[in-house]
C-alpha positions in Angstrom: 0.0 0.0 0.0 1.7 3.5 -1.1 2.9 5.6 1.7 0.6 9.0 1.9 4.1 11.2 2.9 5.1 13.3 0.1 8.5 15.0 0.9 10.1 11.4 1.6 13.6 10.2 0.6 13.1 8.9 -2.5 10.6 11.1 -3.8 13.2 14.3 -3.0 15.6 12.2 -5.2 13.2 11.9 -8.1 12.8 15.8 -7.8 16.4 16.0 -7.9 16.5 13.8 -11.5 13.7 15.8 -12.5 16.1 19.5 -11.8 19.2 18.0 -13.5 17.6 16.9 -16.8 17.3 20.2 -18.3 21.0 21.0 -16.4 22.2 18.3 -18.1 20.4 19.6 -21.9 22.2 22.9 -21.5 25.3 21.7 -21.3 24.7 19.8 -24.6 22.8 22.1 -27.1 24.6 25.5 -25.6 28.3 24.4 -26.8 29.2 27.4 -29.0 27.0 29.6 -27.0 28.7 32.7 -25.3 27.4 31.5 -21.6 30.5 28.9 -21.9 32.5 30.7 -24.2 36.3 29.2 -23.6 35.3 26.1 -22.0 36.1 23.3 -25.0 33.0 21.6 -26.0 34.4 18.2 -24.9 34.5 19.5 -21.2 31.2 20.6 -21.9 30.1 16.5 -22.5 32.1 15.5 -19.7 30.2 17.9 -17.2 27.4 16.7 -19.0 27.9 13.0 -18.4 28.5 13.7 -15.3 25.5 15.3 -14.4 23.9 11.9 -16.0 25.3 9.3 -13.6 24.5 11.0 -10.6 21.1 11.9 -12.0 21.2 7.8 -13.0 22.3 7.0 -9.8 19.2 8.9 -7.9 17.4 6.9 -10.1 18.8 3.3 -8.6 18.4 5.2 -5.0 15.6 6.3 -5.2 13.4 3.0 -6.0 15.8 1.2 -3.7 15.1 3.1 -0.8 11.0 3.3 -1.6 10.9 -0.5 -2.1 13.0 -1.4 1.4 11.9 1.6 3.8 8.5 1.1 2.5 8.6 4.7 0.9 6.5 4.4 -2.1 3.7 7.1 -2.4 1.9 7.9 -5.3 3.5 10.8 -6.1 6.4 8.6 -6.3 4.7 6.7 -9.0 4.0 9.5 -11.0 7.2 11.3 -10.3 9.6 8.2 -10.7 8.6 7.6 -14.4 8.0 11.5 -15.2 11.8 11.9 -14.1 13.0 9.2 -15.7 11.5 10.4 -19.1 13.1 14.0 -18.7 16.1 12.8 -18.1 16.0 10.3 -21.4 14.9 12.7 -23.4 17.3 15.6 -22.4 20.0 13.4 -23.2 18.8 12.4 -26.6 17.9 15.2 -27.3 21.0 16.8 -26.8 22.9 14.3 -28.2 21.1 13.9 -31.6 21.4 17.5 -31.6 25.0 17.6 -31.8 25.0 15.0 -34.2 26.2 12.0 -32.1 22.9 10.1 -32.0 20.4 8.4 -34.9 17.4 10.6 -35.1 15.8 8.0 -36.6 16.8 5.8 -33.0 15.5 8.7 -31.1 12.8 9.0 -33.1 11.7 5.6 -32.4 12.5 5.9 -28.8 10.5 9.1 -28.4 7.7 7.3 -30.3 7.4 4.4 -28.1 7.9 6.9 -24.9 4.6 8.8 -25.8 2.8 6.1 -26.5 2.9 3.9 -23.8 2.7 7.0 -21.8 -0.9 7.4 -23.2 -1.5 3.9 -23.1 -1.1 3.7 -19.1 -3.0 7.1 -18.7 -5.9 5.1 -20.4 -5.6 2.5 -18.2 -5.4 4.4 -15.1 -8.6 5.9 -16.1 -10.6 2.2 -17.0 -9.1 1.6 -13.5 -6.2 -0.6 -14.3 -2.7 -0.9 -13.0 0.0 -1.4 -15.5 3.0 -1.4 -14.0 6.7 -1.0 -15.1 7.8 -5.0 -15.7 10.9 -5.7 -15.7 11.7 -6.0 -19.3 10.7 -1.8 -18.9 13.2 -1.3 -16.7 15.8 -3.3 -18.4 14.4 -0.6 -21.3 15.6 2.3 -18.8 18.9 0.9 -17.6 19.8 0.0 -21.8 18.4 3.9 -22.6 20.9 5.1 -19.9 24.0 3.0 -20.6 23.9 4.2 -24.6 23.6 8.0 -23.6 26.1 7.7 -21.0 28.2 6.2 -23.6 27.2 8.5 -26.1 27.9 11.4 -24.1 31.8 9.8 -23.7 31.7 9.2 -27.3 32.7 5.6 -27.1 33.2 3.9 -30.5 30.4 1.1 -29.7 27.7 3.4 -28.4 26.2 3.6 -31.7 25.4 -0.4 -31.1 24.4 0.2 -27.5 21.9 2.5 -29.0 20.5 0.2 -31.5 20.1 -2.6 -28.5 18.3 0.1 -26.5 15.9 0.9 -29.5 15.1 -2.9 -29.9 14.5 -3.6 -26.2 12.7 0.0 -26.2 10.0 -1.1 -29.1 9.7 -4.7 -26.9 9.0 -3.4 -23.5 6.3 -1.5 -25.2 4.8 -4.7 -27.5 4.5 -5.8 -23.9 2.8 -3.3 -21.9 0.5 -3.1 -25.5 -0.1 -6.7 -24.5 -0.6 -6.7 -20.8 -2.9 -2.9 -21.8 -5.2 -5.6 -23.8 -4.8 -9.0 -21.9 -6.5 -6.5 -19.0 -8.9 -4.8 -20.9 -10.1 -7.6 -22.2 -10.7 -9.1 -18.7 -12.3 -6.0 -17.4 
């Protein structure tokens, strides 16, 4: 049963992901800008990655900590997955931006992103519980190691980012599954 305080650990750390998303997409798109004029645009990705893993890492804390202290709350719910997204999308954003990402990968990441978005809203309002399975969070962990390497520019990230688009579009064929296997019950 969810927890009715609001201002608890883990939702503070969700808040925290949810501040550092849009920290992290000015790094990225403002590289010739003249707020960091004579800082070289690789220092620029390095501040930027490192913004990511300890916004990634409140993400790891932050579901850790509700699921053991018995800290989840609704607004953790909502918050958890609202951060989550920010965060995502900042970074791919930002990176297909500055050219180091597919759009077309993005694209197809953003896609899925929305959509399942809706589809849970739906459910939530027939009444149904959908929630994140654990090939959807293997989804989140893949989208975060392929920007993290993408922000480092590591040769392979461009294959890390394709495995992150396939297990993307199959964590949504399931919740489109378990959205109807429900319905259809109901």
């Amino acid at each position: 049963m969810p927890s009715s305080q609001i201002f608890n650990i883990p939702n503070i750390l969700a808040f925290i992901r949810l501040l550092l998303a849009p920290v992290m997409f000015l790094f990225l798109v403002n590289q010739d800008a003249s707020l960091f004029q004579g800082i070289h645009p690789s220092w620029l990705n390095y501040f930027a990655a490192f913004i990511f893993v300890v916004a990634s890492a409140t993400d790891f804390f932050d579901g850790y900590i509700a699921r053991t202290f018995n800290q989840i709350t609704t607004m953790g719910k909502i918050l958890d997955p609202l951060a989550d997204k920010m965060l995502t999308l900042a970074g791919f954003l930002g990176l297909m931006m500055l050219g180091t990402a597919s759009p077309w990968a993005i694209f197809l990441i953003l896609t899925r992103e929305l959509f399942i978005t809706g589809l849970r809203v739906s459910a939530v309002s027939q009444g149904l519980d959908i929630a994140a399975s654990w090939m959807g969070k293997v989804k989140t962990v893949a989208q975060m190691v392929a920007i993290g390497f993408l922000l480092m520019q590591w040769p392979g990230a461009t294959l890390l980012l394709w495995i992150a688009v396939i297990l993307t579009l199959y964590s949504g064929y399931e919740y489109v599954r378990d959205f109807f296997k429900h319905t259809s019950t109901h």
